[in-house]
C-alpha positions as CSV (number, residue, x, y, z in Angstrom):
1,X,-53.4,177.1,95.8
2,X,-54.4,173.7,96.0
3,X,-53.3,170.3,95.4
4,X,-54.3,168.8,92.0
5,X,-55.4,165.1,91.4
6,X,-52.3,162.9,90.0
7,X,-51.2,162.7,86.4
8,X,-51.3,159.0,85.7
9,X,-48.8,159.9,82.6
10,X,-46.0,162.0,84.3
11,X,-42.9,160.4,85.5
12,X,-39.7,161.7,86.9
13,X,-37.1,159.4,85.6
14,X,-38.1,160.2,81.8
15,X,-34.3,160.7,81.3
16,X,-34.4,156.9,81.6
17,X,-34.8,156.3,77.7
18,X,-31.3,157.4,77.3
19,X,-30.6,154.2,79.0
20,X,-33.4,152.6,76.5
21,X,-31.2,154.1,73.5
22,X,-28.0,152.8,74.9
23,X,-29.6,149.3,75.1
24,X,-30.6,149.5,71.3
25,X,-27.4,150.3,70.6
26,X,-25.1,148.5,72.2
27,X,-27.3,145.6,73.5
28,X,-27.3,146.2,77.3
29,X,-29.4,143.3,78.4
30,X,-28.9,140.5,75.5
31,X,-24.9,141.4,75.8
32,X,-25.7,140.0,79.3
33,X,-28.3,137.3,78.5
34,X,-26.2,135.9,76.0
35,X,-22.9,135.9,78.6
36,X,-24.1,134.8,81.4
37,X,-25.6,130.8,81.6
38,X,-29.7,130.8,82.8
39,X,-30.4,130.8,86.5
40,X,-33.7,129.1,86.2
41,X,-35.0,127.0,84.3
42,X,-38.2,128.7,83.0
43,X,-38.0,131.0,80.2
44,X,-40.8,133.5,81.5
45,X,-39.7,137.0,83.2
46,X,-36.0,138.2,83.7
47,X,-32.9,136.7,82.6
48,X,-29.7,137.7,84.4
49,X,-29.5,140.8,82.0
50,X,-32.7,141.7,82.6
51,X,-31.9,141.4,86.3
52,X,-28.8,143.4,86.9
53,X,-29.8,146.2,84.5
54,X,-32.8,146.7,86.4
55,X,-31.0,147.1,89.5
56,X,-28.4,149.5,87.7
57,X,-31.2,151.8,86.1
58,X,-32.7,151.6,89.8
59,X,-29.5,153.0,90.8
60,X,-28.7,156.0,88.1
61,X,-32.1,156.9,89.0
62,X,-31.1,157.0,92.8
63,X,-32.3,153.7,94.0
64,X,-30.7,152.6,97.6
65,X,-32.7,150.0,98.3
66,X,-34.0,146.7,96.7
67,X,-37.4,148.6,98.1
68,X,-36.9,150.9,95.4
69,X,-37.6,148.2,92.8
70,X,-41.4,148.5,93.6
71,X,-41.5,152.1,93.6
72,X,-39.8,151.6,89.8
73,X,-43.1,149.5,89.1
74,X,-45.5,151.6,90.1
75,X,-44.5,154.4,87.8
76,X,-46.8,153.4,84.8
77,X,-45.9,156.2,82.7
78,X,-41.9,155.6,83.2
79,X,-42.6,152.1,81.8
80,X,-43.3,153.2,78.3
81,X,-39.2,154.7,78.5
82,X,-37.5,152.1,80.1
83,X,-35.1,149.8,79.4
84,X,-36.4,147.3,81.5
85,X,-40.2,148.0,81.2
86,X,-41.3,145.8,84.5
87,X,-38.5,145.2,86.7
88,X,-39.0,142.0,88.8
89,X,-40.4,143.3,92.5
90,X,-37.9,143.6,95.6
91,X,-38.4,140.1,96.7
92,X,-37.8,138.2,92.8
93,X,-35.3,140.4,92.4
94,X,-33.7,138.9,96.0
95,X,-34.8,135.2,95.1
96,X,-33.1,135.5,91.4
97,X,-29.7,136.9,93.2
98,X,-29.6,133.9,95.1
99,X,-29.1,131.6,92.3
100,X,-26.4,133.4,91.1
101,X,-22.9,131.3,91.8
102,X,-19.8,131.5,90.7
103,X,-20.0,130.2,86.6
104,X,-23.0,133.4,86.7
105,X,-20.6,136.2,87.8
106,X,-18.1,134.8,85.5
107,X,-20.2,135.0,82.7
108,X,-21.3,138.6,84.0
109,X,-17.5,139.7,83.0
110,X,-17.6,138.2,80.0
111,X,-20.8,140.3,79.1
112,X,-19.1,143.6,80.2
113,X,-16.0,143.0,77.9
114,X,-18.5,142.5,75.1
115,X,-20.3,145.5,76.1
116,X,-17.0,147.5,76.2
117,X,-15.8,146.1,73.0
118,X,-19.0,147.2,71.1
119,X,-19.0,150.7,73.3
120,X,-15.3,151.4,72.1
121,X,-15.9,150.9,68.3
122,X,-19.1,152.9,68.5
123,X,-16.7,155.8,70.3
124,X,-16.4,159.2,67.9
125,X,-13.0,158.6,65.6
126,X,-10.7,161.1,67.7
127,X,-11.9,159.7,71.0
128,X,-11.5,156.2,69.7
129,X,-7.9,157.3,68.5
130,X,-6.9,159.0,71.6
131,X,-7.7,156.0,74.0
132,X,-6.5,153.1,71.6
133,X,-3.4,155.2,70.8
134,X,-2.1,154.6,74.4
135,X,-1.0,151.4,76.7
136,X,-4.2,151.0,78.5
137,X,-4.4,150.7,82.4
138,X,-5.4,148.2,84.6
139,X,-5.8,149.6,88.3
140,X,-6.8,147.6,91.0
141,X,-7.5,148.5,94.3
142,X,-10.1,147.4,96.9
143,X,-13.0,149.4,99.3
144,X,-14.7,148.1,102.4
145,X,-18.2,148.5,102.7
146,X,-19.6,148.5,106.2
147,X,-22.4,146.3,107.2
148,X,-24.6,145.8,110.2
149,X,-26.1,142.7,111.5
150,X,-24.5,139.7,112.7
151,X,-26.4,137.2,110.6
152,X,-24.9,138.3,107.2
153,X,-23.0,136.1,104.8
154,X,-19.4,136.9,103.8
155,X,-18.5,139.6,105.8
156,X,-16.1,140.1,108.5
157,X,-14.3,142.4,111.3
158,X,-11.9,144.6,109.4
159,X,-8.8,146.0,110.8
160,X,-10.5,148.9,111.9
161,X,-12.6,147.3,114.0
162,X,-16.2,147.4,111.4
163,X,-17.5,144.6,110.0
164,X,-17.4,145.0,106.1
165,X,-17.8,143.3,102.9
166,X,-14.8,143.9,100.6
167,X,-15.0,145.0,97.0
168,X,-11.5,144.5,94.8
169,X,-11.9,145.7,91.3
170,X,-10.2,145.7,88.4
171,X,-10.5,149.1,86.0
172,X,-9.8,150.2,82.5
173,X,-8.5,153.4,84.0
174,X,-8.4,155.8,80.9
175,X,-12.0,155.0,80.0
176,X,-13.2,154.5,83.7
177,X,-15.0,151.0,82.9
178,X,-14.9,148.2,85.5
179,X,-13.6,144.8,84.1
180,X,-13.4,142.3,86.8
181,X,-14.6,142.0,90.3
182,X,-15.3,140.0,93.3
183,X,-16.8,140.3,96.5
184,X,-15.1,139.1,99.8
185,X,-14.9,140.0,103.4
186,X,-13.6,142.7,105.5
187,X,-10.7,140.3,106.6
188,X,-9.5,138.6,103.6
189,X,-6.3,140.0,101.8
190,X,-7.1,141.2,98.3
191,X,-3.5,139.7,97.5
192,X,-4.2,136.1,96.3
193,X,-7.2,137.9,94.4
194,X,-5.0,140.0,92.4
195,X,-3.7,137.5,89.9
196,X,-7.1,136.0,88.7
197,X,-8.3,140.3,88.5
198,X,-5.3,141.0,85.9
199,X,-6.1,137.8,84.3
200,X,-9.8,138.9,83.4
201,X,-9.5,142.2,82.8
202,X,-6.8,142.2,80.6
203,X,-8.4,139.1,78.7
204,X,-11.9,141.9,79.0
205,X,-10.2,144.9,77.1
206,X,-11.0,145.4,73.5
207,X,-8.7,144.0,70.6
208,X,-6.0,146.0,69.1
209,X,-4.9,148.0,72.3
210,X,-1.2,148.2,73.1
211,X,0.3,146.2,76.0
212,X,-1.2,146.8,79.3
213,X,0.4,148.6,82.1
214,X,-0.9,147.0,85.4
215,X,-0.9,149.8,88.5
216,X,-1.6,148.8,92.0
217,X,-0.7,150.2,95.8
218,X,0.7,148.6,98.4
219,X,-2.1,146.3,99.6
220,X,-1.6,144.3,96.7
221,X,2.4,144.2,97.3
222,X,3.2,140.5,96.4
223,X,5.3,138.9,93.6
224,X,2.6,137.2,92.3
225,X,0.7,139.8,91.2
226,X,4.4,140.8,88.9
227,X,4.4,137.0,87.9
228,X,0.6,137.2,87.0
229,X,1.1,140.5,85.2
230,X,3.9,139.0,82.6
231,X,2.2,135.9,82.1
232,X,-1.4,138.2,81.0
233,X,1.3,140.1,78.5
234,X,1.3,143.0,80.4
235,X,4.0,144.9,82.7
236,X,3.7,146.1,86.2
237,X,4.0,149.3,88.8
238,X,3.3,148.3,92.3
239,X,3.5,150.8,94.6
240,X,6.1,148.6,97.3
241,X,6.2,148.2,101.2
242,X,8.7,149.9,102.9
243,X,11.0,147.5,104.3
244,X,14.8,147.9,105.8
245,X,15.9,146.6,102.5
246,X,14.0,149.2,100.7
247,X,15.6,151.9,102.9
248,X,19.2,150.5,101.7
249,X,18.9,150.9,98.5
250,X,17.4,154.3,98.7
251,X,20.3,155.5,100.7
252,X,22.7,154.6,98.1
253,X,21.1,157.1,95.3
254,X,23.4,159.4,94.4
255,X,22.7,162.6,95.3
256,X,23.3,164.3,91.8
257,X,20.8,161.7,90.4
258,X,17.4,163.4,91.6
259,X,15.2,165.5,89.2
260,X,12.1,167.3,89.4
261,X,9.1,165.2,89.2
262,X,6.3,166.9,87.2
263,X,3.5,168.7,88.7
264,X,3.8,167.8,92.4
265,X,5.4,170.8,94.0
266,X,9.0,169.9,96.1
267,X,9.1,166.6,94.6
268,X,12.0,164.7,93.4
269,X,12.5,161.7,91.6
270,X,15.2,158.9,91.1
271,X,16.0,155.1,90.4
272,X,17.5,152.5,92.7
273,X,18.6,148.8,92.5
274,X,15.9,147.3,94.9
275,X,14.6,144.0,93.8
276,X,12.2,142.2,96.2
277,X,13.4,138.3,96.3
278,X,11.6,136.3,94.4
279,X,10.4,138.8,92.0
280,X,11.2,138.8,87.8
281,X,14.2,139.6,86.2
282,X,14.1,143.2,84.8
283,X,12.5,144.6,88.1
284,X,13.7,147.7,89.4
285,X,12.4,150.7,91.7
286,X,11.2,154.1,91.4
287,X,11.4,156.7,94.3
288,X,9.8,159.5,94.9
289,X,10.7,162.1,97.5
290,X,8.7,165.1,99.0
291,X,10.5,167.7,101.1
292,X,9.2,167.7,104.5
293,X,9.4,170.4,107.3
294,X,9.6,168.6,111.4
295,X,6.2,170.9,111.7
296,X,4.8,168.4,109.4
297,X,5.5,165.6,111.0
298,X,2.7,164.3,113.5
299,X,3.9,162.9,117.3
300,X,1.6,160.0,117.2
301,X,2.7,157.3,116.1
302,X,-0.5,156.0,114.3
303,X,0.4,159.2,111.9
304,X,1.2,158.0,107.9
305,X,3.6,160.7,107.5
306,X,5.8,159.0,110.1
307,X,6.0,156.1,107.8
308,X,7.5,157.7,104.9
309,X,10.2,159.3,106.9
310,X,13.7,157.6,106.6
311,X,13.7,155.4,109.8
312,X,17.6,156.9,110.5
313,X,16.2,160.5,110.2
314,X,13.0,160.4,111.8
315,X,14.2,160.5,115.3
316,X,16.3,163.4,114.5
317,X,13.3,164.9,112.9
318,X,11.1,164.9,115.7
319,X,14.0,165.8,118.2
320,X,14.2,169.0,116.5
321,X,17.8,168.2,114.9
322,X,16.8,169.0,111.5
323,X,14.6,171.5,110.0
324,X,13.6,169.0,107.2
325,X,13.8,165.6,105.7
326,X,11.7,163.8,103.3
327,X,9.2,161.6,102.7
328,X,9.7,158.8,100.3
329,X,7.6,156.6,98.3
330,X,8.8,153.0,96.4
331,X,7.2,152.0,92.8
332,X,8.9,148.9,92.1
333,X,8.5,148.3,88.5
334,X,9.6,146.3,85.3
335,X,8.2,148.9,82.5
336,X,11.5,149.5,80.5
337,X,11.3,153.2,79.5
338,X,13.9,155.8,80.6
339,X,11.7,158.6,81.6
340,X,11.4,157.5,85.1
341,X,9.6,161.0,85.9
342,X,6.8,159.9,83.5
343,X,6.4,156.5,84.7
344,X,6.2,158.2,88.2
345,X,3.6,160.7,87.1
346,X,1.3,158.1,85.9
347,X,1.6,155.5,88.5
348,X,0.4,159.3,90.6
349,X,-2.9,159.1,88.5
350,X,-3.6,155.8,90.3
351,X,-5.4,157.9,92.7
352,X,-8.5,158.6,90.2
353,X,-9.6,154.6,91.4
354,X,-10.8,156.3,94.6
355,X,-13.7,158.6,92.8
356,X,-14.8,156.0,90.5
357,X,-15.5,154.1,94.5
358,X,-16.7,157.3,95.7
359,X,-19.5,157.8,92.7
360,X,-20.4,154.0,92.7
361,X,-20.6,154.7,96.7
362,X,-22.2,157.9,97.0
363,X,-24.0,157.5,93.1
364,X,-24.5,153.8,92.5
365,X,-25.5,152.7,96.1
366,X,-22.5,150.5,96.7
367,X,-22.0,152.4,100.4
368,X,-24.0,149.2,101.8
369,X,-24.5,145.7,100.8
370,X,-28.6,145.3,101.6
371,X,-29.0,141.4,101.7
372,X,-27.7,138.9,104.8
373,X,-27.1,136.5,101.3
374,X,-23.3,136.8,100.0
375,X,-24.4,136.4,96.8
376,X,-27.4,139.1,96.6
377,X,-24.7,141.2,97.7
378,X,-22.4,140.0,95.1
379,X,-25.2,140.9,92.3
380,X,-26.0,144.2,94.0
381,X,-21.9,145.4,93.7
382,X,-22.2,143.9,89.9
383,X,-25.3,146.6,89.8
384,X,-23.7,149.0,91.3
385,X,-20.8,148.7,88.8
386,X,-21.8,148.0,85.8
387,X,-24.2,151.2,86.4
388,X,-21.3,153.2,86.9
389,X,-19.9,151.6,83.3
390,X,-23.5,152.3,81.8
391,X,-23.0,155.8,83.5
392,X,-19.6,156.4,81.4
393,X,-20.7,154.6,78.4
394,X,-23.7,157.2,78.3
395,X,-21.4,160.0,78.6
396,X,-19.1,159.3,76.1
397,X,-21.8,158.2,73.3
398,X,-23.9,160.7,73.9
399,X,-21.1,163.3,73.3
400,X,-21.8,165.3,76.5
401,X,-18.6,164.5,78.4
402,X,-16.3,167.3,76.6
403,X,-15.6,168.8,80.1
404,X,-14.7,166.0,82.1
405,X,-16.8,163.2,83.0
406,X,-19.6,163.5,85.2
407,X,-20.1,162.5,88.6
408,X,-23.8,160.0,89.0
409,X,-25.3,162.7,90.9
410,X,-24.7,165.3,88.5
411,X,-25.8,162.7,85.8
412,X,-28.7,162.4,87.2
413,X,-29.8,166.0,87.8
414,X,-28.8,166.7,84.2
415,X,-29.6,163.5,82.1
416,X,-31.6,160.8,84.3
417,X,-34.5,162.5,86.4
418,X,-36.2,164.3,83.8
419,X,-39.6,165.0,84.8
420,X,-41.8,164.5,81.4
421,X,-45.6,164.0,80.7
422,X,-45.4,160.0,78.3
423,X,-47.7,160.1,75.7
424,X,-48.9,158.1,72.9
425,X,-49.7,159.9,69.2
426,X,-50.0,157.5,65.7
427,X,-48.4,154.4,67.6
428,X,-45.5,156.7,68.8
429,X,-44.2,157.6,72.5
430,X,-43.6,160.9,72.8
431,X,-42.0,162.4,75.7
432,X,-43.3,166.3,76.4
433,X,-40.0,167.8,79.0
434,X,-39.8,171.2,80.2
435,X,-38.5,173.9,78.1
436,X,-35.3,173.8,79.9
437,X,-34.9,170.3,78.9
438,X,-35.7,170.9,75.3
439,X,-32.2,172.8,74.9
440,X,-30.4,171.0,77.5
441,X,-28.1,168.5,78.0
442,X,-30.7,165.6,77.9
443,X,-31.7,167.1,74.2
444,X,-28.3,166.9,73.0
445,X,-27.9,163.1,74.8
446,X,-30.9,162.1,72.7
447,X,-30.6,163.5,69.9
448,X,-26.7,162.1,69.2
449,X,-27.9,158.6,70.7
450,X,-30.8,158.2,68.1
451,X,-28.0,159.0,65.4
452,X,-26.2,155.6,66.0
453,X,-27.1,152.6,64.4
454,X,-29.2,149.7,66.1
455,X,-26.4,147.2,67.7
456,X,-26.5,143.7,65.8
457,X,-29.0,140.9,67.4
């Protein structure tokens, strides 16, 4: 066996052209172009559009590094399938990000909620029906991304002692898509963030939806975020501190007034009167209560169990005076609906944030911020994100999502990193796949992309 010369017309990323197809039909790049005000002056080479999508099809094809954007021009033969045919080398890419300021990443939103307005019409008639036909979600929540070098811009010692750069991002959470976003340090509280986020992304969902439920966790505990909510038009569920006040409201549930919550084993749930000071009329809480055993209940006292423990019955606990207590969790609240074991089982589905971070971590390259420049590293999170959007907005036009959506690796072993011989017959690009790919999931990707119509210049 021996090794063969090089194929100047095979590639690896021939699953790229999906990406291609979702441009021409939804209008990835002009979308952008057309949001976002110039950031130079010269008309030649890449526009922010072209910039950021670049960077995101450098990511879905497992691109870490702005390195990576060299290696993307050197594959010839990918060229003739890419969105962005030439992406702009490592160090334009890094020059263009640092012209990027504030009025840029604004307009960068605005691009997205055009992108997802166009996306959601485009959506098949029953998917369409089923996420219109229900209050959408806005989740935020925030993840630290550690850094190394003391030079950087815009980072900072967290409380855990790394020094990060801190992402807080606003979702749609039914469809998964990213709204709103900025880009601070490891230090700064997401808090005073929160009500500009809701502001944005609910002004960034598509027309016609019902009124938006806004779902946060305790780091975002504050009654502006409640103020910020109503004034948007959309209500609030914040999961709250616990506080002695809190713990004196609980106490004075009724005992009779506890029902099963659904599908969280041992779990009961009720209402109480607790009103944070300050906060709008209407508010109320939700609590939540899990049945705990003492042998469940850690000795140190770093331990987040011990937190959840009624402060009165903790000691107790631990002195081996009861067998079992619970732990308790506050949603304080101003949704209006009577099925409080509802409203507590979606506020529970506020978890599914934390694996849209994990895939734009451990997918989209957003595990490190590469630049000492804050806003490089701004535009390289944007990347990240709005990859992760093109990653859903693939899925769910191409019609291969039915079983759940899939994860960026998975996306690209099945859709993305095609390996395909590009070649040219009568003034056409063909692409020649292996005979597993012919029947696979990147045939029926293409083949339902090329049925939708060219998106309106």
């Amino acid at each position: 066996m021996t090794l063969g010369e090089a194929h100047p017309k095979l590639t690896g990323t021939a699953g790229l052209v999906l990406v291609a197809e979702l441009d021409r039909v939804v209008g990835l790049v002009a979308g952008l172009d057309a949001a976002v005000d110039p950031i130079k002056s010269r008309r030649q080479g890449h526009g922010a559009g072209g910039v950021v999508i670049s960077l995101a099809e450098m990511m879905l094809a497992g691109g870490d590094f702005f390195c990576d954007l060299d290696t993307m021009r050197s594959d010839t033969a990918g060229a003739k399938v890419r969105t962005i045919s030439e992406p702009p080398s490592s160090p334009t890419a890094i020059a263009l990000g640092r012209r990027f300021e504030d009025v840029h990443f604004a307009g960068l939103e605005r691009g997205v909620a055009t992108l997802c307005q166009r996306v959601t019409v485009l959506l098949p008639v029953a998917t369409r029906a089923a996420l219109t036909g229900e209050r959408p979600t806005i989740d935020l929540d925030a993840t630290d991304t550690e850094v190394y070098g003391s030079k950087k811009q815009g980072v900072a010692y967290s409380y855990e002692g790394k020094r990060c750069g801190r992402s807080v991002v606003a979702f749609w959470a039914e469809p998964g898509w990213a709204l709103a976003a900025d880009l601070v340090s490891g230090v700064d509280d997401p808090r005073p963030l929160a009500p500009s986020l809701v502001a944005r992304s609910v002004a960034g969902l598509p027309p016609g939806l019902g009124r938006p439920r806004v779902r946060a966790d305790s780091g975002f505990f504050a009654g502006s975020l409640a103020v910020a909510s109503l004034a948007a038009g959309a209500d609030y569920a914040i999961a709250a501190k616990r506080n002695p006040a809190v713990w004196r409201s609980m106490r004075q549930i009724p005992e009779n007034s506890w029902v099963q919550a659904t599908d969280m084993h041992q779990a009961q749930v009720a209402v109480c009167d607790y009103k944070p000071g300050g906060w709008p009329t209407g508010t109320y809480t939700i609590v939540r209560r899990v049945a705990v055993t003492a042998d469940e209940v850690s000795h140190d006292m770093r331990s987040r169990r011990r937190r959840t423990i009624d402060p009165n019955q903790l000691p107790l606990l631990l002195a081996g005076d009861l067998d079992a207590s619970y732990a308790y969790s506050f949603i304080v609240t101003n949704i209006t609906n009577d099925d409080h074991v509802g409203i507590e089982a979606w506020f529970r589905k506020r978890a599914d944030i934390e694996e849209r971070f994990r895939d734009a971590k451990l997918g989209m390259a957003l595990r490190h911020l590469p630049s000492g420049h804050a806003p490089v590293n701004r535009l390289w999170m944007w990347a990240a994100l709005i990859a992760l959007n093109i990653s859903a907005w693939l899925q769910a036009l191409a019609l291969v999502d039915t079983n759940g959506r899939a994860h960026a690796k998975r996306l690209r072993r099945e859709l993305i990193n095609i390996p395909a011989v590009i070649t040219t017959r009568g003034r056409q690009t063909q692409i020649r796949t292996s005979p597993r790919n012919r029947a696979g999931p990147f045939a029926t990707a293409w083949a339902n992309l090329c049925a939708l119509p060219t998106a309106a210049t």
